[in-house]
C-alpha positions as CSV (number, residue, x, y, z in Angstrom):
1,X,5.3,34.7,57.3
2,X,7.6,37.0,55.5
3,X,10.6,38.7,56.9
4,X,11.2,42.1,56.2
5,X,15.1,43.0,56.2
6,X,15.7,45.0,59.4
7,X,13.0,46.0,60.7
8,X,11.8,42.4,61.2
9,X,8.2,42.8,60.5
10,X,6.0,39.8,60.9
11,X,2.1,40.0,60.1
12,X,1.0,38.5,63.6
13,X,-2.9,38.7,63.8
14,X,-3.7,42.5,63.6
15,X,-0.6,44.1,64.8
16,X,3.0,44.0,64.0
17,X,6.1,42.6,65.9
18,X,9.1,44.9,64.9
19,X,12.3,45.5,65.7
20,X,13.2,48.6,67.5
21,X,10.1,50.2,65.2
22,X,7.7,51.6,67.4
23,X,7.1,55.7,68.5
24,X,9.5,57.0,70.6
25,X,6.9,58.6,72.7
26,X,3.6,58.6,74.4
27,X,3.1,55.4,75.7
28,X,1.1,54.7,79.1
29,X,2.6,51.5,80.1
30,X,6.6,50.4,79.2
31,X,7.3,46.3,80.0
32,X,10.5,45.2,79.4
33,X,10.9,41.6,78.9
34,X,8.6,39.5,76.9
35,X,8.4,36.5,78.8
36,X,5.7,34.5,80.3
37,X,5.2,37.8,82.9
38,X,5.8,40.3,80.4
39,X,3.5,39.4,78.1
40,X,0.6,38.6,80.8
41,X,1.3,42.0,82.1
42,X,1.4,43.6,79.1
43,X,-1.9,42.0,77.6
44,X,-3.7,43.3,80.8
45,X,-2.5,46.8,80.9
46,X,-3.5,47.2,76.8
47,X,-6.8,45.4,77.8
48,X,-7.5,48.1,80.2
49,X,-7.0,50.8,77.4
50,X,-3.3,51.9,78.1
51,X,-0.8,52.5,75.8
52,X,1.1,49.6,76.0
53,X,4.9,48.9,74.7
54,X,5.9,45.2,75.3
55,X,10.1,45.0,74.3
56,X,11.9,42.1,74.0
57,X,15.7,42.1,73.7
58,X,15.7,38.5,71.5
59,X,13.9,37.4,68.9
60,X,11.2,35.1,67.8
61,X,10.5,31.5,69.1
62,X,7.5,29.6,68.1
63,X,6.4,29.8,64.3
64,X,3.5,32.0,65.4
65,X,5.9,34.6,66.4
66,X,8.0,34.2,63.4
67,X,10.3,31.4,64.3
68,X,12.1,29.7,61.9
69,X,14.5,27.8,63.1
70,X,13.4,23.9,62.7
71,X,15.4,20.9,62.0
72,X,15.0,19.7,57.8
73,X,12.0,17.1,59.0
74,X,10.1,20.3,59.9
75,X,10.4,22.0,57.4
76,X,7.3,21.8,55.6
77,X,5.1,22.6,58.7
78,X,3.5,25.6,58.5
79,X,4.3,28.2,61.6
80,X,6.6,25.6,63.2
81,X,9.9,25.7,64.3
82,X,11.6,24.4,66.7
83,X,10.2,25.6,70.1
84,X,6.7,24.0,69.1
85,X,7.5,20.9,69.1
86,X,7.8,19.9,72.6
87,X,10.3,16.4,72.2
88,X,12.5,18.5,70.9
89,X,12.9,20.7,74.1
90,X,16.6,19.1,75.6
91,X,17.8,20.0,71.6
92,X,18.2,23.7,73.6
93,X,20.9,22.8,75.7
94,X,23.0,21.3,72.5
95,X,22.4,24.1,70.3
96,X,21.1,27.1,71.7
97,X,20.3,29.0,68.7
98,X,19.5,32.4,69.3
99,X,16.8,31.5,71.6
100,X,19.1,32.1,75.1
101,X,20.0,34.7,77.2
102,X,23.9,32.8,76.4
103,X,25.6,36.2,75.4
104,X,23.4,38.1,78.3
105,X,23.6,36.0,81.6
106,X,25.6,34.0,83.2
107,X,23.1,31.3,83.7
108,X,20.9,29.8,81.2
109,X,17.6,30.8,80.4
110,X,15.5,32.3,77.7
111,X,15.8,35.5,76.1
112,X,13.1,35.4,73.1
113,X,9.7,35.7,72.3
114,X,7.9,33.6,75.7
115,X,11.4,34.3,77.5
116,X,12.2,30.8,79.4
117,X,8.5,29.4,78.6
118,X,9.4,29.5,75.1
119,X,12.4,26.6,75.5
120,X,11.5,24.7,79.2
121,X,9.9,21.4,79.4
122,X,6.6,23.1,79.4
123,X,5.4,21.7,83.1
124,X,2.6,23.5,84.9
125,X,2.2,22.7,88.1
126,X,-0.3,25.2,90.2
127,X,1.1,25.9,93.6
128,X,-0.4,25.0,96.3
129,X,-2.4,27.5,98.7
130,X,0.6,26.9,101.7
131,X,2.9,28.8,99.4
132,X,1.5,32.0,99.5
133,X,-0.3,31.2,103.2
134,X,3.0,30.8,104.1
135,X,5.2,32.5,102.6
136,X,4.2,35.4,100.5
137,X,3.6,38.8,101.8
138,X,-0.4,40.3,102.7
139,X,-2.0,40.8,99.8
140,X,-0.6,38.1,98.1
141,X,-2.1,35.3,100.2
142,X,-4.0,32.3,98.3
143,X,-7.3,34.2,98.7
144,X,-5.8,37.4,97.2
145,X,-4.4,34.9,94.2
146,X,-6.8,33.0,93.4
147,X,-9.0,34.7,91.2
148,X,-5.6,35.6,89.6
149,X,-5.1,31.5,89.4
150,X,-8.6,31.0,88.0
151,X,-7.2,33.7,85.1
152,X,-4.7,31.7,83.8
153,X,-6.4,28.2,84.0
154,X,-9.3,30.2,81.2
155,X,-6.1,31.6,79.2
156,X,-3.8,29.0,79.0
157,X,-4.3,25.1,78.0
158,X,-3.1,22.3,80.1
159,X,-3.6,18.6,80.2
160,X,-2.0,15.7,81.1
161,X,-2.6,13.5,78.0
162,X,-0.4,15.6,75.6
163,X,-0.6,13.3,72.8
164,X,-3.2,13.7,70.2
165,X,-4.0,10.4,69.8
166,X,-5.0,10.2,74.0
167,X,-2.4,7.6,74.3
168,X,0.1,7.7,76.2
169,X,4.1,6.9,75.1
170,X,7.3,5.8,77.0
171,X,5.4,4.5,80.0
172,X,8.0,2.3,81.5
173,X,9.3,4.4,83.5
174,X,6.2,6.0,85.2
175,X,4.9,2.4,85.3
176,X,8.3,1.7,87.4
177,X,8.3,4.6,89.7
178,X,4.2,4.1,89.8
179,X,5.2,0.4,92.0
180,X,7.6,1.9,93.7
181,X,6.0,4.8,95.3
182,X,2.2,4.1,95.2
183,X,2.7,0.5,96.0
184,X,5.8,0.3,97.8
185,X,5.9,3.5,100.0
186,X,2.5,4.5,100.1
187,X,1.9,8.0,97.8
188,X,-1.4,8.8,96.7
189,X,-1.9,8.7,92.8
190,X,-3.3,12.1,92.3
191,X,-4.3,14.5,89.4
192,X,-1.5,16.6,90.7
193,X,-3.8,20.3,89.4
194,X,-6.7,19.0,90.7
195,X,-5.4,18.2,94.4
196,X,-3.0,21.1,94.0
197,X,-3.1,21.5,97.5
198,X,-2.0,19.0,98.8
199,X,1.9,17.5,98.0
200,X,1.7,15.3,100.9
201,X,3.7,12.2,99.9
202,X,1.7,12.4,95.9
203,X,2.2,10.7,92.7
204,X,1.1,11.8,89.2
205,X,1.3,12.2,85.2
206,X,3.1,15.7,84.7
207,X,0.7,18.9,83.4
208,X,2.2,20.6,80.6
209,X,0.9,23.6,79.0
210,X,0.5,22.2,75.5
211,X,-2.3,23.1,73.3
212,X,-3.2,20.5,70.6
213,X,0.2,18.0,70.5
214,X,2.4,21.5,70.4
215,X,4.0,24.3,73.0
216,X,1.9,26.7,74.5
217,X,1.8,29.3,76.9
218,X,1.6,33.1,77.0
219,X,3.3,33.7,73.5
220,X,0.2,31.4,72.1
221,X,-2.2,33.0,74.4
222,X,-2.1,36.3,75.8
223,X,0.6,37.9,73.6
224,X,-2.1,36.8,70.1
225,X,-4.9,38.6,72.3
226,X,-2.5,41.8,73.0
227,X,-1.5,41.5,69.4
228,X,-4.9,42.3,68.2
229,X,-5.3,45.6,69.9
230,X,-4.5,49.3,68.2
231,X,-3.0,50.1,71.7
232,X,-0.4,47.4,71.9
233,X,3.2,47.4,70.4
234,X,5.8,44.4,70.5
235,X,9.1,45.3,69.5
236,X,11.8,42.2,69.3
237,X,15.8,42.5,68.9
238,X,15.5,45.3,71.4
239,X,17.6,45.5,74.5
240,X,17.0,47.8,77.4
241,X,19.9,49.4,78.6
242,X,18.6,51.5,81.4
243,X,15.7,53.5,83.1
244,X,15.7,56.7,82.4
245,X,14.7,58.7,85.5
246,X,14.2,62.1,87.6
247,X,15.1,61.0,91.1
248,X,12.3,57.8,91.9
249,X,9.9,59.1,88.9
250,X,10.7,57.1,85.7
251,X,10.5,59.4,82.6
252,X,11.2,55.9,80.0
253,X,14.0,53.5,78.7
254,X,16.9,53.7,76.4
255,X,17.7,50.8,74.4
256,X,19.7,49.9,71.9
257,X,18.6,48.6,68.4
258,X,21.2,47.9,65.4
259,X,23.9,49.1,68.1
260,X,22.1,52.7,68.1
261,X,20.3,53.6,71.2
262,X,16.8,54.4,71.2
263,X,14.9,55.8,73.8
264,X,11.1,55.4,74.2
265,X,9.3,58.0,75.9
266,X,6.5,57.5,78.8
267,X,3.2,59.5,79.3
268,X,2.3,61.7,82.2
269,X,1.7,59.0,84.5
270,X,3.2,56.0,82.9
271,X,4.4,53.6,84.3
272,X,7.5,51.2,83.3
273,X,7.4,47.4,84.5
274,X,10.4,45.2,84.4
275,X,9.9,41.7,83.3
276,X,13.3,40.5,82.4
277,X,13.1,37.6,85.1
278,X,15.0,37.3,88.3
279,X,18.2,38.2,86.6
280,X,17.9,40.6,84.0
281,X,15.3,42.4,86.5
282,X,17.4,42.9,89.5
283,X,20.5,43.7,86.8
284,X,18.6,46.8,85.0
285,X,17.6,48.5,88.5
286,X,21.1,48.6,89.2
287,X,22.4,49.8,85.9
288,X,19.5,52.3,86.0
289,X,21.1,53.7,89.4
290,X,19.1,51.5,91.6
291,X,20.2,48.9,94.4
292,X,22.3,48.1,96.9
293,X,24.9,50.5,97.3
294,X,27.9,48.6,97.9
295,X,27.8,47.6,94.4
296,X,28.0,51.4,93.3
297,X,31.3,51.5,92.8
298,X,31.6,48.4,91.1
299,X,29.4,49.4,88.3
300,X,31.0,52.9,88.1
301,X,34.7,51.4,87.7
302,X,32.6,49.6,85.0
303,X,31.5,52.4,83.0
304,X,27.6,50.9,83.6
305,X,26.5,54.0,85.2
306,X,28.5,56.6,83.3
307,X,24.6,57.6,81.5
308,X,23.0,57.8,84.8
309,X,22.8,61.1,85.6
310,X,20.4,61.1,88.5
311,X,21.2,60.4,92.7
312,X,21.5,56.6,93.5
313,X,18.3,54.9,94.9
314,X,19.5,53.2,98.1
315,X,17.6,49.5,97.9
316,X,19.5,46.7,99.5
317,X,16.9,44.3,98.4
318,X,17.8,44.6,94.7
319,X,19.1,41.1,93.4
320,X,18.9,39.3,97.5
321,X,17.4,36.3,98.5
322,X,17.9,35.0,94.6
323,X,16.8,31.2,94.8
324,X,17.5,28.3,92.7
325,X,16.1,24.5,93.3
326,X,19.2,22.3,94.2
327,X,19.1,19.7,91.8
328,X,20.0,15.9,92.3
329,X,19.9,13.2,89.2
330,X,20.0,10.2,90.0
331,X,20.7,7.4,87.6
332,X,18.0,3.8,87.7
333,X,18.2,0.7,85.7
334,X,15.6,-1.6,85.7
335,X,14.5,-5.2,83.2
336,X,11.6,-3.3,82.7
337,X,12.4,0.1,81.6
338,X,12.7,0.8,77.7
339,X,14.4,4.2,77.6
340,X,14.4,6.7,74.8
341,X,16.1,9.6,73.9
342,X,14.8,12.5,71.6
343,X,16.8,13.5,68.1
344,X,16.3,16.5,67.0
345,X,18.0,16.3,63.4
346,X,17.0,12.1,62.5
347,X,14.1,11.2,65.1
348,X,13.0,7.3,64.7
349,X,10.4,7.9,61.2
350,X,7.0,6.7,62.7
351,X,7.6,8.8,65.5
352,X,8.2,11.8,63.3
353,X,5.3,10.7,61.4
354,X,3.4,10.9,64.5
355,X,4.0,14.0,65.4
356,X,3.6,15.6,61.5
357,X,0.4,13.8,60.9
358,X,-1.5,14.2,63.5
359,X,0.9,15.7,67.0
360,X,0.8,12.7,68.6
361,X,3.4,10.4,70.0
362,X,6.8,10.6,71.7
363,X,7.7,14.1,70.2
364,X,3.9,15.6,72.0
365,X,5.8,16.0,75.2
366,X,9.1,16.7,76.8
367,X,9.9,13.4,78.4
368,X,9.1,13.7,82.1
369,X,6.6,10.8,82.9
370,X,5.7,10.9,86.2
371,X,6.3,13.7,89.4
372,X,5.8,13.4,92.8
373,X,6.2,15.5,95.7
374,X,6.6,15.3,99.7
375,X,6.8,17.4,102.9
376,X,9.7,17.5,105.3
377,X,8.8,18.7,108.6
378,X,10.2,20.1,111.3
379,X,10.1,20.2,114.9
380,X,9.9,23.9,115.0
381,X,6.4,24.0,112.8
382,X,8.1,25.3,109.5
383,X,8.5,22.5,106.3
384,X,10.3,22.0,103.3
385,X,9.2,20.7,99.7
386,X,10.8,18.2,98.3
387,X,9.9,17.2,94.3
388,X,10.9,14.3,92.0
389,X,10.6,14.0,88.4
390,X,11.3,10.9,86.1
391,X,12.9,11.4,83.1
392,X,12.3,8.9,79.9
393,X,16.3,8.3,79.7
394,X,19.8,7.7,81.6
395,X,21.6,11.3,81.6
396,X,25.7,11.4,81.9
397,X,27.6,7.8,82.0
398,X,24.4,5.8,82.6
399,X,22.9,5.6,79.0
400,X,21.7,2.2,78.6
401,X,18.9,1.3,76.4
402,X,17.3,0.2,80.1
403,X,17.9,3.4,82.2
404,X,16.0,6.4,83.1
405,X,17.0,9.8,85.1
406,X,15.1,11.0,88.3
407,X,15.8,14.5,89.6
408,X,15.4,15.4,93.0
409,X,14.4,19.2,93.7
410,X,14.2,20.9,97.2
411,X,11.5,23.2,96.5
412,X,9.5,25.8,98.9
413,X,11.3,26.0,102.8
414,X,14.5,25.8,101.4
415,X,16.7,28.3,103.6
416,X,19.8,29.1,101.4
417,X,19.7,32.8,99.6
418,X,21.8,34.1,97.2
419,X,22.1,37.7,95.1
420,X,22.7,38.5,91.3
421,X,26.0,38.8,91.2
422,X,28.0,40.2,88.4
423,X,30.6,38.5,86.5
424,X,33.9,40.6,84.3
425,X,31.2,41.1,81.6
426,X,29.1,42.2,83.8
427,X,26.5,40.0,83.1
428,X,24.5,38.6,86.1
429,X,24.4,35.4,87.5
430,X,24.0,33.3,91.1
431,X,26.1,33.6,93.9
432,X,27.4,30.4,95.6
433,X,25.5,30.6,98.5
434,X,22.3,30.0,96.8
435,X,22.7,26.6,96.8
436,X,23.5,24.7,100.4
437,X,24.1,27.7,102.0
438,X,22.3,26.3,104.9
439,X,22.8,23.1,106.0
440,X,19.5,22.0,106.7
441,X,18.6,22.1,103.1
442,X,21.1,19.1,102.2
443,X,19.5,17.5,105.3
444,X,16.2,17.7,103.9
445,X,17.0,16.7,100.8
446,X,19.2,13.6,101.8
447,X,16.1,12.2,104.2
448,X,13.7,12.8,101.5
449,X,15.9,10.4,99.1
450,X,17.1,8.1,102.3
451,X,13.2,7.9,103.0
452,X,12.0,6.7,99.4
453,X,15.5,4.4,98.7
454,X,14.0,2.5,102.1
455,X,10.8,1.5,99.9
456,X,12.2,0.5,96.8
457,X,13.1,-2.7,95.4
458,X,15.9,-3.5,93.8
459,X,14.9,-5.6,91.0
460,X,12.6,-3.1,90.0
461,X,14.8,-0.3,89.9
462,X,18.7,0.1,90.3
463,X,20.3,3.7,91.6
464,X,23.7,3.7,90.0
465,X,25.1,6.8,91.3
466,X,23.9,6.1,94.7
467,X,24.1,3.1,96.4
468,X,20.7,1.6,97.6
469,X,21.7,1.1,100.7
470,X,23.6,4.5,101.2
471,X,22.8,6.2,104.7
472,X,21.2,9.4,105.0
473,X,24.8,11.0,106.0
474,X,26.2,9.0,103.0
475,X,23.2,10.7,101.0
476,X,24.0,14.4,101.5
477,X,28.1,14.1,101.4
478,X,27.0,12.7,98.1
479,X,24.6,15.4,96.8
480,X,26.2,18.3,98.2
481,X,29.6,17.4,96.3
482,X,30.4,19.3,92.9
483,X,29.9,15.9,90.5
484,X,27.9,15.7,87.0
485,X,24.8,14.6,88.5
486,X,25.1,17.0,91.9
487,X,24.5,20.7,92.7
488,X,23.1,21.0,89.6
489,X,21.4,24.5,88.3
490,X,17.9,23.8,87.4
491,X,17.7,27.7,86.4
492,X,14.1,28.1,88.0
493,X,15.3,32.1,89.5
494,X,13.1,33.7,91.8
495,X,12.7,35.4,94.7
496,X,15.5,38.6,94.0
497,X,13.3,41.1,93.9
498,X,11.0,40.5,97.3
499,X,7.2,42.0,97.9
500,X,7.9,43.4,101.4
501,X,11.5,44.1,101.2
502,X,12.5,45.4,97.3
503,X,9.1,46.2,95.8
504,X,5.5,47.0,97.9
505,X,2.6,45.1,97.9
506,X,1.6,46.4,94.1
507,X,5.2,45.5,93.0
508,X,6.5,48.7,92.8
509,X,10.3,49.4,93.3
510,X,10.7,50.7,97.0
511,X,12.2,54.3,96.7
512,X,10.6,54.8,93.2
513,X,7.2,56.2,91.9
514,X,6.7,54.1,89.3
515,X,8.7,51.5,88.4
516,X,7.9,48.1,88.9
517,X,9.3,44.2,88.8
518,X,6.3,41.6,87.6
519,X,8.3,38.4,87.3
520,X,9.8,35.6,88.6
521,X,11.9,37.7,91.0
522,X,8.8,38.7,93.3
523,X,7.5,35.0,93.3
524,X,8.8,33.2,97.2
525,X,10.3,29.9,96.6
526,X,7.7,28.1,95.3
527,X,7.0,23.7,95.8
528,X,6.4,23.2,92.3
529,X,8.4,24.4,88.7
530,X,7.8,28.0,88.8
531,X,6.3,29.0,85.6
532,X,3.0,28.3,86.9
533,X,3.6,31.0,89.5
534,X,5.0,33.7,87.7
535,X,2.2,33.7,85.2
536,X,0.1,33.9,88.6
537,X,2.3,36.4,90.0
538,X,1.9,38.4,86.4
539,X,-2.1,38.5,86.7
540,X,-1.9,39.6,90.4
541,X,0.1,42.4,89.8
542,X,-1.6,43.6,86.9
543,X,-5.2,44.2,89.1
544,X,-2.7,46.0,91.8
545,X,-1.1,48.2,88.9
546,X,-4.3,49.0,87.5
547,X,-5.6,49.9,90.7
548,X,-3.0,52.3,91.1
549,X,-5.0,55.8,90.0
550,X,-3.1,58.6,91.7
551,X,-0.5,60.4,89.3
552,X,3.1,59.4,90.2
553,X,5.3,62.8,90.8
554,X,8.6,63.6,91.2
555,X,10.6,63.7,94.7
């Protein structure tokens, strides 16, 4: 693929990606954000026969999308750079390139062509129907889902024998935690996608979204779909800087491209969706005039709202209930356990070989070897998810050739909110409270590690950063404390922009006739990684938009 000199244009399938190059006017249907959501959302809507403009403020990712970037071993690999390759998926948090939202946010996350789906370990892991019986708003129950499930299982590839070769690489460490937990404390061994349902004290290989030994997901997927369509427009390098509005009726967005602003131009009853995550979202309502109004004057002082010429929206839900897992590594050595760690620039030979000849081997998947999951519950009917994941190496201090990392996730149940929160820059991030807030949560957590600790033996597997025989108390002093391996950010955001509280049951912005939030930040705390959900979350709310056939008007 050749690059044209500014406006970017890269001959994807029967379309363009461009920057900032598309008519400034006429378009049905306006998503901002080209992440997994986004570009569900956006496929949809141009598959129903709108006018659909998909902007991304970053660039590309995977060499399908124009990505270049790629370590010298790569560089003869057609269409690949960095982001296919999924071994090389921990190189992000070394050297971001420009495929982070690390001048946007303060948190980390992806802000490119697949948003966070683009640089994440890949893991897909449906939820199970007790998240949205339980937790998610009418509508959205698992019956109203699950044909929406069903959609993205015929979309997107999955499997949990990544390599190409159907062998399977750096097994010590599932092999270790497979004793401990099947044999020693009594988990299931489960396809964890086929017995979705149930994460009842359940042990299993990892799904990843991988398609033939390399990354996959919507950018692979839906966005090549949309891209063939006369009625779909990507434009990359293109950053929304606000809704442009009359009172609750969106009119477009102004963005800026090459620092000049831009604005792009809706229909008579268009429609803009916001798909920047549960960040970015929750960030643009309120420099579009929309949120919570104690933050007015904040923004004002700012100068972020000196463009927005229209009455504030009063909507308290904008950016609350934000919700991060609480992460926990802890550190095991074991005789057994042969650990290895990924290189991005000088990766063992066969092992690139491997990978180049045929995408198999080490370098097929991002090394998490085994996951497991089980249910705290509680006197008063309600329960929390708790999730553990082995990694294929020691993380921090404990780097022995004969170490490996688990992290410990609370998951769905978890009581602790925060908001987006602005920083000087005004970029958003988490507020402290989004983590431990609540004290149960550390309880949970701590009896979920005190419980499997009690089933495992020492000779198979050492905790170094937790002492085996720690008790629960001694458990959560330890893993609410601000160390290396404590209180971590695992930077799965959801949950800031609520169905039921901050949008409607069709996603739309309460106070607003047609603006919308199709990401992450409508998605409840879910029990398993998130990306699963969102892309869920994306297909739901695209039948509910569609469905929407009465003209928006103005207040």
């Amino acid at each position: 693929m050749a690059f044209v000199l500014k406006s970017l244009i890269l001959g994807l399938a029967l379309n363009t990606v461009a920057q900032g190059d598309a008519p400034q006017g006429g378009w049905d249907i306006i998503v901002v954000g080209a992440g997994p959501a986004g570009i569900i959302v956006a496929d949809r809507m141009s598959e129903a026969g709108k006018k659909t403009l998909l902007i991304e403020g970053g660039g590309p990712s995977y060499g399908i999308t124009g990505g270049t970037d790629a370590p010298d071993w790569l560089k003869g690999e057609q269409n690949v750079s960095r982001v296919d390759v999924p071994g090389l998926y921990k190189s992000i948090f070394a050297d971001q390139g420009k495929l982070t939202c690390q001048n946007e946010t303060n948190a980390f996350g992806g802000c490119t062509i697949g948003g966070s789906s683009a640089i994440n370990a890949g893991l897909f892991f449906q939820p199970p129907a007790s998240d949205y019986d339980l937790y998610h708003a009418e509508g959205w129950k698992y019956k109203d889902v699950k044909p929406s499930i069903d959609k993205v299982y015929a979309k997107v590839p999955n499997t949990d024998i990544y390599s190409e070769d159907k062998k399977l690489y750096l097994q010590s460490g599932y092999d270790a935690a497979r004793k401990w937990l099947v044999d020693g404390a009594n988990y299931t061994n489960v396809n964890i996608n086929d017995q979705a349902n149930n994460k009842e004290k359940v042990f299993g290989r990892p799904i990843f979204d991988y398609d033939n030994g390399q990354r996959g997901g919507p950018a692979t997927t839906y966005l090549q779909d949309a891209l063939k369509r006369n009625n779909f427009k990507l434009v990359i390098n293109t950053r929304v800087k606000r809704i442009d509005r009359t009172g609750g009726l969106a009119n477009g967005v102004t963005a800026t491209v090459n620092s000049t602003d831009v604005t792009y131009k809706l229909n008579p009853n268009g429609r803009v969706i916001l798909s920047g995550g549960a960040l970015q979202s929750p960030q643009l309502l309120m420099f579009s005039g929309i949120g919570d109004p104690a933050i007015r004057s904040n923004l004002t002082a700012g100068g972020m709202l000196k463009d927005v010429t229209q009455p504030w929206i009063n909507n308290t839900a904008v950016g609350d209930g934000l919700f991060d897992n609480p992460n926990t590594f802890i550190e095991f050595e074991g005789s057994t356990i042969e650990s290895y760690v990924y290189n991005y620039t000088d990766p063992i030979e066969a092992d690139a070989k491997l990978w180049l000849d045929s995408r198999s081997g080490p370098y097929s998947f991002a090394s998490e070897t085994s996951s497991f999951w089980d249910i705290i519950k509680h006197s008063d009917g309600s329960q929390t998810g708790v999730q553990g994941t082995i990694d294929s190496a020691g993380f921090g201090t404990y780097t022995s050739n004969q170490t490996i990392t688990l992290n410990i996730y609370g998951t769905s149940g978890l009581k602790s909110r925060g908001k987006v929160v602005f920083n000087e820059k005004f970029q958003p991030g988490a507020s402290p409270e989004t983590y431990y807030s609540d004290p149960r949560d550390a309880d949970d957590i701590a009896t979920f590690i005190f419980s499997i600790f009690q089933k495992l033996d020492a000779s198979l597997l050492k905790p170094l950063n937790i002492p085996l025989n720690s008790t629960k108390n001694e458990i959560r002093d330890y893993i609410t404390s601000s160390t290396d391996y404590t209180r971590g950010q695992v930077n799965h955001w959801s949950s800031s922009c609520r169905i039921g509280s901050c949008v409607d049951v069709n996603a739309q912005v309460v106070g607003t006739n047609n603006i919308h939030v199709v990401d992450g930040s409508i998605v409840e705390p879910l029990t398993v990684n998130p990306q699963f959900g969102i892309m869920i979350a994306a297909e739901r709310a695209s039948e509910l938009i569609l469905k929407l056939n009465e003209p928006p008007c103005e207040d």
